[in-house]
C-alpha positions in Angstrom: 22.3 -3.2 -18.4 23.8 -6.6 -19.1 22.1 -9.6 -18.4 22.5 -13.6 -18.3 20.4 -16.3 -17.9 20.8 -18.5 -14.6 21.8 -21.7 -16.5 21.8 -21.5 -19.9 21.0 -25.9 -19.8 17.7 -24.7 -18.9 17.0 -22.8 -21.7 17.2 -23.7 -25.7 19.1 -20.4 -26.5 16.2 -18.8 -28.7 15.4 -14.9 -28.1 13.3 -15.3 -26.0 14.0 -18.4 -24.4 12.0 -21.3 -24.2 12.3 -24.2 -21.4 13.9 -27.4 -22.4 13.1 -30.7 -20.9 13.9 -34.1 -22.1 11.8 -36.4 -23.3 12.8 -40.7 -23.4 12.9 -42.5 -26.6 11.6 -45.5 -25.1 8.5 -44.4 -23.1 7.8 -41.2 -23.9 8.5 -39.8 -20.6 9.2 -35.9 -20.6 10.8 -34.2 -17.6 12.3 -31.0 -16.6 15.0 -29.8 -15.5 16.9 -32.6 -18.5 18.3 -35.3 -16.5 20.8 -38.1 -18.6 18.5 -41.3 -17.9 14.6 -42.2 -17.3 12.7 -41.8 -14.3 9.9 -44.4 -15.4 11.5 -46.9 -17.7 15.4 -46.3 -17.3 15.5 -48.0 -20.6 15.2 -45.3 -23.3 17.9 -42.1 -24.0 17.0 -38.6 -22.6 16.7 -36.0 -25.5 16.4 -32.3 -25.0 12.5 -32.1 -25.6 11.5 -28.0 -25.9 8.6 -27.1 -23.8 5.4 -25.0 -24.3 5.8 -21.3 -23.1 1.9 -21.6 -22.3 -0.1 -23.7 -19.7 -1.8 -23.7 -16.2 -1.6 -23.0 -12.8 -2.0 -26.7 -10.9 -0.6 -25.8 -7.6 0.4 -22.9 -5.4 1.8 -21.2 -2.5 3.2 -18.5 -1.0 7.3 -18.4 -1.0 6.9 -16.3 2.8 10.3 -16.9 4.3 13.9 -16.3 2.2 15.3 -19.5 1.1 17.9 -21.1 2.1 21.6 -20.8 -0.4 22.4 -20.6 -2.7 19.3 -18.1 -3.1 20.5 -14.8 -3.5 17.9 -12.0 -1.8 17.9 -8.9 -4.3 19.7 -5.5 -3.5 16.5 -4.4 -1.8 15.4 -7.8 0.6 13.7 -10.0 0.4 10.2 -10.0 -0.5 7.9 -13.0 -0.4 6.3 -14.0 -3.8 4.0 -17.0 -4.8 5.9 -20.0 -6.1 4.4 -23.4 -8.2 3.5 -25.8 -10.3 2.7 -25.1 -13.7 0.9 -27.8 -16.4 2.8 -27.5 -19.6 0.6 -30.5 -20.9 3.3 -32.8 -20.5 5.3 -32.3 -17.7 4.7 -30.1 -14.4 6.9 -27.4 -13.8 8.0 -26.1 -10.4 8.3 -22.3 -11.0 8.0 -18.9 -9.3 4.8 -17.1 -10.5 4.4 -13.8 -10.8 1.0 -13.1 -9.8 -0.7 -10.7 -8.2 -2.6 -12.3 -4.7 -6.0 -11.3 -6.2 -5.6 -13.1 -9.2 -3.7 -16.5 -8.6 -5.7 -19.3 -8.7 -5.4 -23.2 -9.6 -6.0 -23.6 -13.6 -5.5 -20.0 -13.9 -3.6 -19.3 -18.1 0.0 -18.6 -17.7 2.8 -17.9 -20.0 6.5 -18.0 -19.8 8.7 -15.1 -18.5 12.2 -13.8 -17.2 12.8 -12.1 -14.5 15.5 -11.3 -12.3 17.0 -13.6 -9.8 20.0 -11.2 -8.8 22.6 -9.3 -9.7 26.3 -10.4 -9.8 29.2 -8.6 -8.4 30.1 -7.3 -11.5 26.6 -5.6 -12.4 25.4 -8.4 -14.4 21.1 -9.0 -14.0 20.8 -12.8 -13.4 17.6 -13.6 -15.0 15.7 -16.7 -14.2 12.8 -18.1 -15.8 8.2 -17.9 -14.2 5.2 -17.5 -15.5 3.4 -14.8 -15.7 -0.6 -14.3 -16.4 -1.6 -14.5 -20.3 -4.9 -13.1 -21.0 -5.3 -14.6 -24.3 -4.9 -18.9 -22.5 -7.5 -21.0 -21.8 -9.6 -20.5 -19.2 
């Protein structure tokens, strides 16, 4: 099965793929998705700044109705899934989580993953990036 990732400017191209952010030269301010200029300062440049596959739940919800385009429901429907923000020390990270009802909860030790967003016309697995438990984090 082929696959791709969603948007390879998310990613840093490693196997497997880390997030990249930005971080400014002249505050220190790190952000994600990149963007070319500073939210805080506006006076520093923007440079790709690679973020930590680890970190912790802060926030949560339940993703219960299908979004709006250009989400793509998979081959099988739409199913609801939890969706958040995770604390990568830095920067928080909005994120689909894939975690089981029974054992999401705020601070909880995640870890970064791929997963399937959908599949392309021509077969192709979209993957896009959420966290997943990791039993070895912090607690």
């Amino acid at each position: 099965m082929t696959t791709r990732l969603i948007d390879e400017g998310l990613f840093d191209g490693a196997d497997p793929p880390r997030l990249v952010g930005a971080r400014c030269s002249g505050c220190g301010t790190v952000v994600f998705p990149r963007q070319g200029s500073c939210p805080r300062c506006s006076d520093g440049s923007m440079s790709a700044h690679p973020l930590p596959v680890r970190g912790q739940v802060w926030s949560w919800t339940a993703q219960a109705f299908e979004p709006k385009p250009p989400y793509r429901a998979p081959a099988d429907g739409y199913r609801p899934y939890h969706v958040g923000y995770v604390d990568l020390g830095e920067v928080l990270v909005e994120t689909r989580l894939e975690v089981a009802r029974p054992e999401i909860r705020i601070g909880l030790p995640v870890r970064l993953t791929t997963v399937p967003a959908y599949r392309d016309e021509d077969g192709t697995d979209v993957l896009t990036f959420a966290f997943r438990p990791d039993p070895g984090g912090r607690r």
